[in-house]
C-alpha atoms as one frame of an Amber mdcrd trajectory, in Angstrom:
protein
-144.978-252.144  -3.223-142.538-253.163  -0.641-143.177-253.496   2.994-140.791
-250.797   3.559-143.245-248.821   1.505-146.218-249.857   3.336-144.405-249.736
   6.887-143.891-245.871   5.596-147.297-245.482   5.126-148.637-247.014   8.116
-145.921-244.298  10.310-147.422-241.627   8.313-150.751-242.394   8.674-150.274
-243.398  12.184-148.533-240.205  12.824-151.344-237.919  11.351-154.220-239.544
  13.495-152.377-238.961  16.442-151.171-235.613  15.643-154.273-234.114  17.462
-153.559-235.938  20.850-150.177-235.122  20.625-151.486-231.256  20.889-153.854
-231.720  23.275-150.971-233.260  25.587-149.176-230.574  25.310-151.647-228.476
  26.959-150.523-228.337  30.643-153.488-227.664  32.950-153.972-225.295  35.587
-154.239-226.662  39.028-158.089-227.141  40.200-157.602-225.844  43.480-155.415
-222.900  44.476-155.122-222.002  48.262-156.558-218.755  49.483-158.775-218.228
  46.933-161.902-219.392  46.149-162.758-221.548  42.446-166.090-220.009  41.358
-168.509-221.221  38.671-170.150-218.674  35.893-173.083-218.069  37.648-171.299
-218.071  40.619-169.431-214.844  38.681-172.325-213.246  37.735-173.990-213.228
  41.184-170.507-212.063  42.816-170.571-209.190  40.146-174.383-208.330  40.802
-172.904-207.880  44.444-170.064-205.297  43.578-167.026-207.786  42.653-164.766
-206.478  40.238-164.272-208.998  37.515-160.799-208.783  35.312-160.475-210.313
  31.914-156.695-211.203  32.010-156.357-212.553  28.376-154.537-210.289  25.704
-156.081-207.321  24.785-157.280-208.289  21.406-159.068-211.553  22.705-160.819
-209.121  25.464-161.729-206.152  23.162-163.444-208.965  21.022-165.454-210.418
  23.200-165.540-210.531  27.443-167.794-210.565  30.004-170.106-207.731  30.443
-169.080-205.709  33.131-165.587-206.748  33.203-162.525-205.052  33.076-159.344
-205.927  30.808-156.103-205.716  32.521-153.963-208.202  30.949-151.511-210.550
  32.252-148.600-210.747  30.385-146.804-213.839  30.869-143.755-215.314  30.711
-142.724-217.789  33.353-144.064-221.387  33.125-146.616-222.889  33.230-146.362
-224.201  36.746-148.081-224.132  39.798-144.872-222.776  41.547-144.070-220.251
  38.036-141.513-217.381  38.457-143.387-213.850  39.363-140.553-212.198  38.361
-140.315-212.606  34.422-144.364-212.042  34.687-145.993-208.676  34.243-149.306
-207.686  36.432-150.085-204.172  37.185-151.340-204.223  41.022-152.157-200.584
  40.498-155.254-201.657  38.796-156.791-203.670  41.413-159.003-201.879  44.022
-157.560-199.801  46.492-159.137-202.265  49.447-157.235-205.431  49.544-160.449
-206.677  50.934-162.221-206.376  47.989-163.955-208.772  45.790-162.117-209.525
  42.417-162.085-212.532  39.875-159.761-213.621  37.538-160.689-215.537  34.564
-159.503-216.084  31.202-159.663-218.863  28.405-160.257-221.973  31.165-158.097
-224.654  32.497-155.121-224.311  30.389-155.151-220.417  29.861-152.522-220.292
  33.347-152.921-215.574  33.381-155.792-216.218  35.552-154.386-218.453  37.688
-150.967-216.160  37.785-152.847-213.167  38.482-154.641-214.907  41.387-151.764
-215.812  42.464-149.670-212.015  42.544-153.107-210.979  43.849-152.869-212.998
  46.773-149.431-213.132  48.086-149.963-209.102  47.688-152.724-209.268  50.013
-155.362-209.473  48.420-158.259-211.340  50.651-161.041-211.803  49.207-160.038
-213.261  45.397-162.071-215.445  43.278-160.809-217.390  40.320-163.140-218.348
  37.166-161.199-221.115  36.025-163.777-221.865  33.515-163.677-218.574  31.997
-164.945-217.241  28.643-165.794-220.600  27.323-168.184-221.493  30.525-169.097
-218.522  30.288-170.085-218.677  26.672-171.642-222.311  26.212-174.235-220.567
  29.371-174.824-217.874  27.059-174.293-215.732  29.613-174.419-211.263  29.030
-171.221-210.523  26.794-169.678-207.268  25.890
């Protein structure tokens, strides 16, 4: 065997272990702090929702007919602009319409955690459209699931 041979070998092995880091990098995360709205926890959910806030599941409608939070509503977020803290509205769909009338309202946002961005988005849209009183999951189904919290 040559050591052109094993040099191959060692890239291809090198490149397979690392394969998995490489797609975890790629993940971009959300921000952990978004002004004008508040971050809240799962129980922190659950108690806002116990008190009349309106929780929306803002994954794709297949992920939220599987499984969501009980109680929730889906109203998707269908996304297209980056994933960036200052993303494009525009090329983004969100149906206001579905929010409660009152801007002052309680609503959350969640969705698959930190580096599902439709929660984040539709805080976002939510906020610069008035909205006042908006509460973002960030740690969404998965928090929500390793509590074993009420599903639907």
């Amino acid at each position: 065997m040559s050591i052109r041979q094993v040099l191959a070998g060692l890239m291809a092995a090198a490149t397979l272990a690392l394969a998995p880091m490489a797609a975890q990098a790629q993940k971009i995360m959300t921000p952990e702090t978004l002004t004008g709205v508040k971050l809240v926890t799962a129980e922190q959910t659950q108690a806002a929702m116990a008190r009349g806030a309106v929780a929306f599941d803002v994954r794709v409608a297949a992920e939220c007919t599987e499984k969501t939070i009980k109680g929730a509503v889906c109203h998707t977020y269908r996304e297209k602009s980056a994933k960036a803290a200052d993303f494009d509205k525009s090329q983004d769909q969100f149906d206001l319409a579905k929010l409660p009338a009152d801007k002052n309202a309680a609503v959350i946002f969640f969705c698959n955690s930190g580096d599902c961005w439709r929660s984040y988005k539709a805080a976002v849209v939510a906020r610069d459209a008035g909205f006042k009183n908006i509460h973002w999951f960030r740690g969404g189904m998965p928090e929500w699931t390793t509590k074993s919290l009420p599903t639907q």
